[in-house]
C-alpha positions in Angstrom: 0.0 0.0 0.0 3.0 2.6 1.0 4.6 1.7 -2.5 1.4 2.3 -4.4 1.3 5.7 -2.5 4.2 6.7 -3.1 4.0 6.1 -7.1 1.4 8.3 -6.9 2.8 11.2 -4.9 4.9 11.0 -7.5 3.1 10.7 -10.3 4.0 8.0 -11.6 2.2 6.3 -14.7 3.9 3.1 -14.5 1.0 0.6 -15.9 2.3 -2.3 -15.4 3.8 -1.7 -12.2 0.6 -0.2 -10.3 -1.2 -3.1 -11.5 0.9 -5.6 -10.5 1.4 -4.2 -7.1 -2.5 -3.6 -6.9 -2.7 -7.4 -7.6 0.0 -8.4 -4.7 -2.4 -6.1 -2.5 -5.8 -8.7 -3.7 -3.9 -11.5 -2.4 -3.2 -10.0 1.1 -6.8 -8.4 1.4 -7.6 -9.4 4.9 -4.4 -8.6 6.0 -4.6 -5.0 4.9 -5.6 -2.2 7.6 -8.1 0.1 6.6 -6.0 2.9 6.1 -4.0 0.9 3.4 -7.0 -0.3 1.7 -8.3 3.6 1.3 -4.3 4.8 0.3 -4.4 2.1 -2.1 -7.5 3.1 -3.6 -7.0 6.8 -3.6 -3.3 6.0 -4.9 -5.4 3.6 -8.0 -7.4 6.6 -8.4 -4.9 10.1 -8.6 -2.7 7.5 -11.4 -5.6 6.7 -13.6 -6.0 7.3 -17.2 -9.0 9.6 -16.1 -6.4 11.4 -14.0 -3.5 11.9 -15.8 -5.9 12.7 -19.1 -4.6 10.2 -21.3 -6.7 8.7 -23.2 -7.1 4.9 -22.5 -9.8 3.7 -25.5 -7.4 2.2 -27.8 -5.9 -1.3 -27.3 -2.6 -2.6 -27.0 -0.7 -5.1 -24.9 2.9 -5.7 -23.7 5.2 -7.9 -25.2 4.6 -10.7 -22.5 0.8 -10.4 -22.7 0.8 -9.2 -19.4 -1.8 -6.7 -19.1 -4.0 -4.7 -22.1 -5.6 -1.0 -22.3 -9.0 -0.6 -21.6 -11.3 2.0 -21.0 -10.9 2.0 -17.7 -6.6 1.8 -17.7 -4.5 -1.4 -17.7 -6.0 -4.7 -17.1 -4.1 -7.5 -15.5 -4.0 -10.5 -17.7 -3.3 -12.9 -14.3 -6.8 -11.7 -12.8 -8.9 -9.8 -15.9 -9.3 -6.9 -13.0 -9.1 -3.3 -14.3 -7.7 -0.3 -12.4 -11.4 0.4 -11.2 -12.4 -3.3 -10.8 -9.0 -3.1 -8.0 -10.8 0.4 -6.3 -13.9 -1.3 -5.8 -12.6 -4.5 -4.3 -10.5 -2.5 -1.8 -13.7 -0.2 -1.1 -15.9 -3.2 -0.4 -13.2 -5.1 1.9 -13.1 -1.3 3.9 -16.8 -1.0 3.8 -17.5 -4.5 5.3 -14.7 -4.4 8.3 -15.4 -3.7 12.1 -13.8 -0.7 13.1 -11.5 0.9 15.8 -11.5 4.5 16.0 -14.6 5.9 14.6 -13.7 9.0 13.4 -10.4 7.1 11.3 -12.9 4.3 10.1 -15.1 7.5 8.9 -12.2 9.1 7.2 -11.1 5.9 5.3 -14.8 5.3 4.0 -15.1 8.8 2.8 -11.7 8.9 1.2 -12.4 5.2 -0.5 -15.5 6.6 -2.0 -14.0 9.7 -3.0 -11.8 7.3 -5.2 -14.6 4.9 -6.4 -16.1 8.2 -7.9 -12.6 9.6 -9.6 -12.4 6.3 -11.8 -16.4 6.0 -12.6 -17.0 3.3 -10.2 -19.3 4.5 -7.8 -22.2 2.1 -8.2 -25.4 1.8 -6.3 -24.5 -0.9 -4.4 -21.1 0.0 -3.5 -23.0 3.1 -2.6 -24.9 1.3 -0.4 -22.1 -0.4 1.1 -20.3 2.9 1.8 -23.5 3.9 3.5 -23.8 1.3 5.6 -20.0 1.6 7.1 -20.9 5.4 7.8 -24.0 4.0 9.2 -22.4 2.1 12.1 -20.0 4.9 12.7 -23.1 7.0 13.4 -24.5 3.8 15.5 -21.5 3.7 17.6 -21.3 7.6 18.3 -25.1 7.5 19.3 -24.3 4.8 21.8 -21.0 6.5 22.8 -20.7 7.5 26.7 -17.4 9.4 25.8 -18.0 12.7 25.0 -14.1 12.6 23.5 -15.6 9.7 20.9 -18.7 12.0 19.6 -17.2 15.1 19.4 
């Protein structure tokens, strides 16, 4: 997740690398804390083809046959996921874990849909799914005796 961050800070439009590293991330999902599943979706996001402007229609493929352009940026040949397809699966592990800190949990939600949205991904359900995370941040500050929680 920090290396996927990083490329993006910098700007990086390294394809085949984001991809790849997106896919190591798939395979380590429930091992990822929410704050790397929202950096790796924001990070997916700021390096997409919407992002940078290019334009993404026309296909082509590597030498290897690794990965091919689609509308919605590189594709991983391994998995058939697209840079979005990643965003989403990261948003709807975060949206479906039990949470710590309320007000961190809230932040990583918001962020992770803020990137669902920046690559065209935002669907209803996922929607929903966001909704319902925020939903039992809300529960949990209702219930909350601490007055340092709610504020």
């Amino acid at each position: 997740a920090n290396l996927v961050w990083a490329l993006a800070t910098v700007s990086s439009q390294n394809e085949n690398l984001l991809v790849r590293l997106a896919e190591a991330a798939t395979r380590k999902l429930e091992q990822l804390k929410p704050q790397e599943l929202m950096s790796l979706s924001w990070a997916l996001a700021v390096t997409s083809p919407i992002a940078s402007g290019s334009d993404s229609s026309t296909s082509s493929s590597t030498s290897a046959g690794e990965t091919a352009q689609a509308s919605s940026g590189t594709v991983s040949a391994v998995s058939g996921r697209s840079r979005a397809d990643h965003v989403r699966l990261f948003a709807e592990e975060l949206f479906a874990r039990e949470f710590g800190d309320a007000r961190e949990f809230a932040s990583n939600v918001i962020g992770t849909a803020w990137a669902l949205k920046y690559v065209n991904a935002l669907r209803p359900g996922t929607l929903q799914a966001a909704r319902s995370a925020l939903a039992k941040v809300a529960n949990r500050l209702d219930g909350a005796s601490s007055p340092d929680l709610a504020a």
